[in-house]
C-alpha positions in Angstrom: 138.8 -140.0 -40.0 137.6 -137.1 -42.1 140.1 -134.0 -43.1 139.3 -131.2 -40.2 138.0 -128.0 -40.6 139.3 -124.8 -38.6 136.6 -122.3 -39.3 134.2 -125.1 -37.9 136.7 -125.6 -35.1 137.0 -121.7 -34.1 133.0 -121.9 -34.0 132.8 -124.9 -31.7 135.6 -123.1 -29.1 133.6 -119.9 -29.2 130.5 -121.7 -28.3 132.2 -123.3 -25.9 133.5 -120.3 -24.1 130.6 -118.6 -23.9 128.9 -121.6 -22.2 131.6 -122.1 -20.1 130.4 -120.2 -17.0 127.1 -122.3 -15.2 126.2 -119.1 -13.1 126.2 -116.9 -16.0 124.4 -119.5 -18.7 121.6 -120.3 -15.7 121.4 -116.1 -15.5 120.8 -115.8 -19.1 118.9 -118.8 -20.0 115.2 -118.1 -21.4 112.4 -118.7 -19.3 111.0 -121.8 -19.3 112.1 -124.8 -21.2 113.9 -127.9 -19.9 116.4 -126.3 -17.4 116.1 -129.5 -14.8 120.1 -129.8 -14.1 119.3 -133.6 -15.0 118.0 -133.4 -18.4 120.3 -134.0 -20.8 118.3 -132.3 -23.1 118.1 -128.6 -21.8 120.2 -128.8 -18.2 123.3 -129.2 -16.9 123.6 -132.8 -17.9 123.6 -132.0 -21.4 126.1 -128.8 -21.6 128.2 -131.0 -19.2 129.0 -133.0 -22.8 130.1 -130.3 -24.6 132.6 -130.0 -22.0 133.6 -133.3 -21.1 134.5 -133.6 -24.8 136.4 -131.1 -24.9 138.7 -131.4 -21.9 138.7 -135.1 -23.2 139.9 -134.2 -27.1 142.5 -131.8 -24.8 140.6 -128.3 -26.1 139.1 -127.7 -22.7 139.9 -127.9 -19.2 138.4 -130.0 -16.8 137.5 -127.6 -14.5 134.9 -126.4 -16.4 133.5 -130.2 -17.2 133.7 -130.5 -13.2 131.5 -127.4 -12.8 128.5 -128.2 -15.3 129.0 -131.8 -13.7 128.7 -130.4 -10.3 125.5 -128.7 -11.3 123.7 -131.6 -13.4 124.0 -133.7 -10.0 122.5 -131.0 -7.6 119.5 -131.6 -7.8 118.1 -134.7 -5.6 118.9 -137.8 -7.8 115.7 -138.8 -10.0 114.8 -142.9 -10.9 111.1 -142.6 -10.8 109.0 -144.4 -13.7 109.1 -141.7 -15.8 113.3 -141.2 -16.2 115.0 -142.0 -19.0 117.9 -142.0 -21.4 117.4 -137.7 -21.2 116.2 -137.2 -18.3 117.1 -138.0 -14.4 119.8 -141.0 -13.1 120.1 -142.0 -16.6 121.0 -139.3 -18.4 123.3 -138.1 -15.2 124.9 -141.4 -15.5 125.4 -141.1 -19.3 127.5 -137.4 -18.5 129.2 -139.1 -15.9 130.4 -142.2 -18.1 131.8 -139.9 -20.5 133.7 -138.0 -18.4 135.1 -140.8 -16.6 135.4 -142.7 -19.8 138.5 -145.3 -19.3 139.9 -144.1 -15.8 138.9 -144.4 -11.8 137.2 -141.6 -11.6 133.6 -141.1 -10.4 133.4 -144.6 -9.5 131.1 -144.6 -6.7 129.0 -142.2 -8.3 128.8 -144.3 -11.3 128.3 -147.3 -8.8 125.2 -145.7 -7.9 124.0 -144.2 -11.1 124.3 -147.6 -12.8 121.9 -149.4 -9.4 119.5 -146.9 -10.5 119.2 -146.8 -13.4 119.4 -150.9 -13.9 116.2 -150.8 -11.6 114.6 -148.4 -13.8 115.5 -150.0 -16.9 114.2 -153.8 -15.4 110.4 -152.1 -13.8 110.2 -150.6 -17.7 111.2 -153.9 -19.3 108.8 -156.0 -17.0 105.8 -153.9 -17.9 106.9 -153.7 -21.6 106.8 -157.5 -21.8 103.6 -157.8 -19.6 102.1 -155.4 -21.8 102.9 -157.8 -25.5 101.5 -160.8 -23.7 98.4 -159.1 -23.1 98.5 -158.2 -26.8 98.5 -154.3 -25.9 100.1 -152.2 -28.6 103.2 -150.1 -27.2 103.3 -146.5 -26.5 105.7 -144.7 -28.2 107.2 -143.8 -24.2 108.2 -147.6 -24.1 110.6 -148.4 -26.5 111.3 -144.5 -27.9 115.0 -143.1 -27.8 114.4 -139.8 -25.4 111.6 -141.7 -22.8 111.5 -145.1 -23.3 113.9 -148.4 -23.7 116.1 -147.8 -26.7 117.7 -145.0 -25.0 118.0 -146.7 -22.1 119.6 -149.9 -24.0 122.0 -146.6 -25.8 123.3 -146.3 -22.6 123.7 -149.5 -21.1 125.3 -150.6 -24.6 127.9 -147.5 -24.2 128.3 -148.0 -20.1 128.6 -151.6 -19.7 128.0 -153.8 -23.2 128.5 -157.4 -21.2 126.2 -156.9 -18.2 123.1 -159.0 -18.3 120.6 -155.7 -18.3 122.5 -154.9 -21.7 121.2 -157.8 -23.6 117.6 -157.9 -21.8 117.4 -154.6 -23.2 118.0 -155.8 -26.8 116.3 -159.2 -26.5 112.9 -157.2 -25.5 113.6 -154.7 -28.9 113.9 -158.0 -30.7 110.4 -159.1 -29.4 109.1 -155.8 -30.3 109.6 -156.6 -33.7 108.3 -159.9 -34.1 105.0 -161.1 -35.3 102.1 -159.6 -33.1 100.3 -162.0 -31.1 96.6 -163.4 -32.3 94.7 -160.3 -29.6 96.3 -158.0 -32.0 97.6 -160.0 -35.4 96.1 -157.1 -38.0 98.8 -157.1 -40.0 100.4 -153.9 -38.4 104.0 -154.3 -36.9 104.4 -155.1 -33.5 106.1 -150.8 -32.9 102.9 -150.1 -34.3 101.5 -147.1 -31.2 97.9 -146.2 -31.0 98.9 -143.1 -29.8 99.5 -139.4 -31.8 103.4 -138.8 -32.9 103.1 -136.4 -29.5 102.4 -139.5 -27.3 99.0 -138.6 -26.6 95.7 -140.5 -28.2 94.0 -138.1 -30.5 91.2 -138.3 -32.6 93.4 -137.4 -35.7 95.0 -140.7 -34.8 91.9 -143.0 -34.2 94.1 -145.9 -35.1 97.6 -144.7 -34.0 100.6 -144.9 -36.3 103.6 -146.0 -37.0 107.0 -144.0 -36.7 110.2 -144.5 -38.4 112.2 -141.4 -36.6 115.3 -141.9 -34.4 113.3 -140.0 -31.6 110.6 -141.8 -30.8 110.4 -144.3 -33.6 111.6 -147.9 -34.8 114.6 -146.3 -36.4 116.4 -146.2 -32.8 115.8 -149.5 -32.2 117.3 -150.5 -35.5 120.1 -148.2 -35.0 120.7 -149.8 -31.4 120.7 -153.2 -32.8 122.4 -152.8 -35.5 125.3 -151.1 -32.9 125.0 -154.0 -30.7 126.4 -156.3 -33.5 129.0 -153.8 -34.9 130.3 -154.2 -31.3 130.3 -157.7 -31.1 127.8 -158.3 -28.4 126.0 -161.6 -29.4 121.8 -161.2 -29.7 120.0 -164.3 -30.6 117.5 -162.9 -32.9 119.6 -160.0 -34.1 119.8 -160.0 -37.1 116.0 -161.5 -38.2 114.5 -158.3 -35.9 116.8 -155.9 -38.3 115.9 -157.4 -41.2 112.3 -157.1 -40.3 112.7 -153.1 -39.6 114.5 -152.9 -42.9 111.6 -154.9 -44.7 109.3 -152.4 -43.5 111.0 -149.4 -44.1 112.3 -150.5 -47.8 108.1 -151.0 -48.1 107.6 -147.2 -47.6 111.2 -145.4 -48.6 109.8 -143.4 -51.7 112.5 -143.1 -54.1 112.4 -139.7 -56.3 114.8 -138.1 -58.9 115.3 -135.7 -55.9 117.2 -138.8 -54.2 115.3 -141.2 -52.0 113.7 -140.9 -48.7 111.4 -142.5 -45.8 108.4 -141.0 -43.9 108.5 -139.5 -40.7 105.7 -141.4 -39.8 102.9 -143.4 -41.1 98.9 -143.7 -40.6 97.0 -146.8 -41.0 95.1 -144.4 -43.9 98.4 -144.7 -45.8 98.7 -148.8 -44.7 95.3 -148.9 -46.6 96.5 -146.7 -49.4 99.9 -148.5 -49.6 101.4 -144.9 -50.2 102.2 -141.6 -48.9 102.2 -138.1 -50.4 105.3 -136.3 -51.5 104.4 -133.3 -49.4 105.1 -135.3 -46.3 108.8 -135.5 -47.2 110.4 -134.7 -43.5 112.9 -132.6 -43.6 116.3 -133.5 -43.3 116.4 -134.0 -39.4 118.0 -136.3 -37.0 114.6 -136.7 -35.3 112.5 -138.0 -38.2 114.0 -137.1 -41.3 117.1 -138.0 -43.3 119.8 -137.9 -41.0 118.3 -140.2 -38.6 116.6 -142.5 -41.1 119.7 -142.4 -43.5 122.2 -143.3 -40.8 120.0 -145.9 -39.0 120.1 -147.5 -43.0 123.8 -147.1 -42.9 124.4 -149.0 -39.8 121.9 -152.3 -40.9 123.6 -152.7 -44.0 127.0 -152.6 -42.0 125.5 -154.9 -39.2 123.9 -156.9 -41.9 126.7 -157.4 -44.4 124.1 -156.0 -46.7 126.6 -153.3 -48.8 123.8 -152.4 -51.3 121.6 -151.0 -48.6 124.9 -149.6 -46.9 125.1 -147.9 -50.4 121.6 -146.8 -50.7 121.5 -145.0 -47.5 124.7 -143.1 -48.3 123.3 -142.1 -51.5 120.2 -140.5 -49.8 122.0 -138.6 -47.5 124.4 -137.2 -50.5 121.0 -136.2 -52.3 120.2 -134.7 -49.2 123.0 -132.3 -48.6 123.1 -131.5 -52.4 119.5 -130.3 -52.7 119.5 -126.5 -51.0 116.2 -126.4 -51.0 116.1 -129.8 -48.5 118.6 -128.1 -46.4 117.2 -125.2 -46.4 114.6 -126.6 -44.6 116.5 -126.8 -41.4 115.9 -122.9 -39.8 117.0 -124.1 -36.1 121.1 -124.9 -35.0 119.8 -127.9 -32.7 120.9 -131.2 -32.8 117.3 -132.7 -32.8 115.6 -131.1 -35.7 118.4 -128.4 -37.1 121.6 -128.3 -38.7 123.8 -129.6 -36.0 122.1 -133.4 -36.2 122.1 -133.2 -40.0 126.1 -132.3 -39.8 126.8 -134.6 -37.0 125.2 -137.5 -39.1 126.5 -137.1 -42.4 130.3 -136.9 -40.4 129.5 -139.9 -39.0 128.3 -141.6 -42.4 131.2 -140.3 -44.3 133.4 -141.9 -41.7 132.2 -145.0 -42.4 132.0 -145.3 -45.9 134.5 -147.3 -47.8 134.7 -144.0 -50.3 132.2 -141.7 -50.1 131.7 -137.9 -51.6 129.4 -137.2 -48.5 133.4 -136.0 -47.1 132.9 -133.4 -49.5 129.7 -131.5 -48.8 130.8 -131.2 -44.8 132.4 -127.7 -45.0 129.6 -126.0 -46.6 127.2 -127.7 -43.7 129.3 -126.7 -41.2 129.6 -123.1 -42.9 125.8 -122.8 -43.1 125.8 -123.9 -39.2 128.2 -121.2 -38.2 126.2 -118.6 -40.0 123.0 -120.1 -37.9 124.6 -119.2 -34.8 123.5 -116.3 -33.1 125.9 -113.6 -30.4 124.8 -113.8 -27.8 123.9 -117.3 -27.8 120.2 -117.5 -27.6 119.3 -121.3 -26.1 122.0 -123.4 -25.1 121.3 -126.5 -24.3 122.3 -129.8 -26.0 119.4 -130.9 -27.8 118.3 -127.8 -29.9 120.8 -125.0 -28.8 123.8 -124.2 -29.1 126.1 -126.7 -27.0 124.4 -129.3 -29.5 125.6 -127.2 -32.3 129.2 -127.0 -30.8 129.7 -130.5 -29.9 128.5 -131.0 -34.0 131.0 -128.4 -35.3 133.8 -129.4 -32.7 133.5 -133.2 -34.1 133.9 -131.4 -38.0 136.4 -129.0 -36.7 138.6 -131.8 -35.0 138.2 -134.3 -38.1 138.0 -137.4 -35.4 135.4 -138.8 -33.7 134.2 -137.9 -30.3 136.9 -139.0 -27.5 133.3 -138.8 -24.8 131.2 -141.3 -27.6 128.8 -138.4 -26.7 126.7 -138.7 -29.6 125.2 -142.1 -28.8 122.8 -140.8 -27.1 121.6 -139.8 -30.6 121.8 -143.7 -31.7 124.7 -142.2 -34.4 127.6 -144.3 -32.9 
């Protein structure tokens, strides 16, 4: 438990309030964008958690969490082959988890969430294992956090840790990381994509890449992991698949008098190189920079036992928050690539650090945040806007952990 902060916390509440009507947030949202009631990223779904968290920490009323509820389920309910963790039954069912949390409620619309979603999660794991015995490399869209199985495993892990589909989740992430078979044994890890970091092939990616990020990299899958055994649930192969992440990310972490970081991404150029440029230092982001990459670190040398990476990872993030011009870097609120993920990471570092000075560079973060914010609130949705940034300043503000465990979504917790 960190010390709270009230200017943080006045921030969060006004944020709050002025998201607090549906009608008049759907009025005034921009055009465009990802407004689907069921994403959790730009709909309903998402704003929902700003809510639910706050009726649940007892600053908000339920009313209002049964409102944006009532509008992220709307909409005709969505399992095709493309839903995921952020989008469609899943992301509906990860809202309505946390608002349900340890009571009755919502039962039967969990009952039916959770069918869907299992299905969904058991087509994508069949074609993902199909797909390795034929030797194909992944695409990024199969084991990612926001499309593909690692966010789907986030939510299974938070829903229901014991249920069979929970550890067939995790036992395919530990295959992913194993050595490649002979149709594609080139020395490239088995996350290795052929695809461009946007998914698509491109020819400025003939021979794909490999991505460390916590969006769509390896780093959510070694978050996940490494969460799994933090809570106890038992995954033969565990702990040789994290160490294998963490061999290939201590191969490319570049370590600097500026404080040490990893790569976004990688190019089989670099493989042949065996380096990368300093200019191509993310910035400090959840989504492929430090607060990602840093806390995924954190959580294998927890998982791991390992206290001098645990140690290593903090240290990068405290470089990281006492370099301005790193921080600086971070122009958007948002939770995926702004200020927001950056805070909400470095809290959740600094809470689990035996004794760590990361505590102390929180309320100028948060500050910075709050003087980010814009009035009237210009995008506010969860993953860039500003219930994102209020659900990152309310956690600061309230010096405790989320009572919704809404930030697992982000792999953070």
């Amino acid at each position: 438990m960190t010390v709270g902060d009230p200017i943080a916390l006045t921030a969060a509440d006004s944020l709050a309030e002025a998201l607090s009507d549906p009608g008049a947030v759907r009025a005034a949202a921009p055009a465009g964008g990802r407004a689907w009631p069921q994403s959790l990223a730009g709909g309903a779904a998402g704003i929902a958690l700003l809510h639910i968290e706050r009726a649940r920490s007892g600053r908000g009323d339920w009313a209002t969490a049964r409102a944006w509820l009532s509008w992220a389920a709307s909409d005709d309910l969505t399992a095709a082959a493309n839903a995921g963790l952020y989008m469609g039954a899943p992301a509906l069912a990860f809202a309505t988890h946390a608002a349900a949390g340890s009571t009755g409620r919502y039962q039967r619309t969990l009952a039916a969430l959770d069918d869907a979603t299992i299905a969904v999660t058991r087509r994508r794991l069949a074609a993902a294992h199909a797909g390795i015995d034929r030797g194909d490399r992944p695409e990024m869209k199969e084991f990612d956090a926001i499309r593909g199985l690692t966010g789907l495993g986030a939510l299974h892990l938070q829903r229901h840790p014991d249920h069979p589909v929970t550890g067939e989740v995790l036992s395919y992430l530990v295959r992913l990381t194993e050595p490649p078979l002979p149709a594609r044994d080139d020395g490239l890890p088995g996350w290795w994509t052929n695809v461009s970091p946007n998914g698509e092939p491109s020819p400025h990616y003939p021979d794909g890449h490999g991505n460390f990020g916590l969006s769509h990299g390896i780093g959510a899958a070694l978050a996940l992991l490494s969460l799994a055994l933090l809570g106890h649930r038992p995954v033969p192969g565990a702990h040789e698949a994290i160490a294998r992440i963490c061999a290939w990310s201590d191969q490319w972490r570049q370590d600097t008098p500026d404080g040490a970081w990893w790569p976004g991404l990688i190019t089989a150029d670099q493989v042949r190189a065996d380096g990368v440029e300093a200019s191509l230092r993310p910035r400090p982001s959840w989504c492929y920079g430090i607060a990602g990459t840093a806390r995924a670190q954190q959580l294998a040398g927890m998982a791991l036992g390992d206290t001098a990476r645990q140690q290593s990872a903090e240290d990068a993030m405290l470089a990281a928050l006492r370099d301005p011009a790193q921080v600086e870097l971070l122009d958007g609120i948002g939770l995926c690539h702004g200020s927001a993920g950056l805070l909400q990471a470095a809290w959740r570092m600094a809470a689990d650090a035996e004794s760590s000075p990361i505590t102390d560079e929180l309320p100028s973060l948060a500050a910075r945040l709050v003087r980010q914010i814009s009035d009237p609130v210009a995008d506010p949705e969860l993953l860039d806007g500003a219930a994102g940034a209020a659900l990152a300043m309310h956690t600061t503000g309230t010096g405790t952990a989320p009572a919704s465990g809404w930030d697992a979504f982000l792999l953070l917790a």
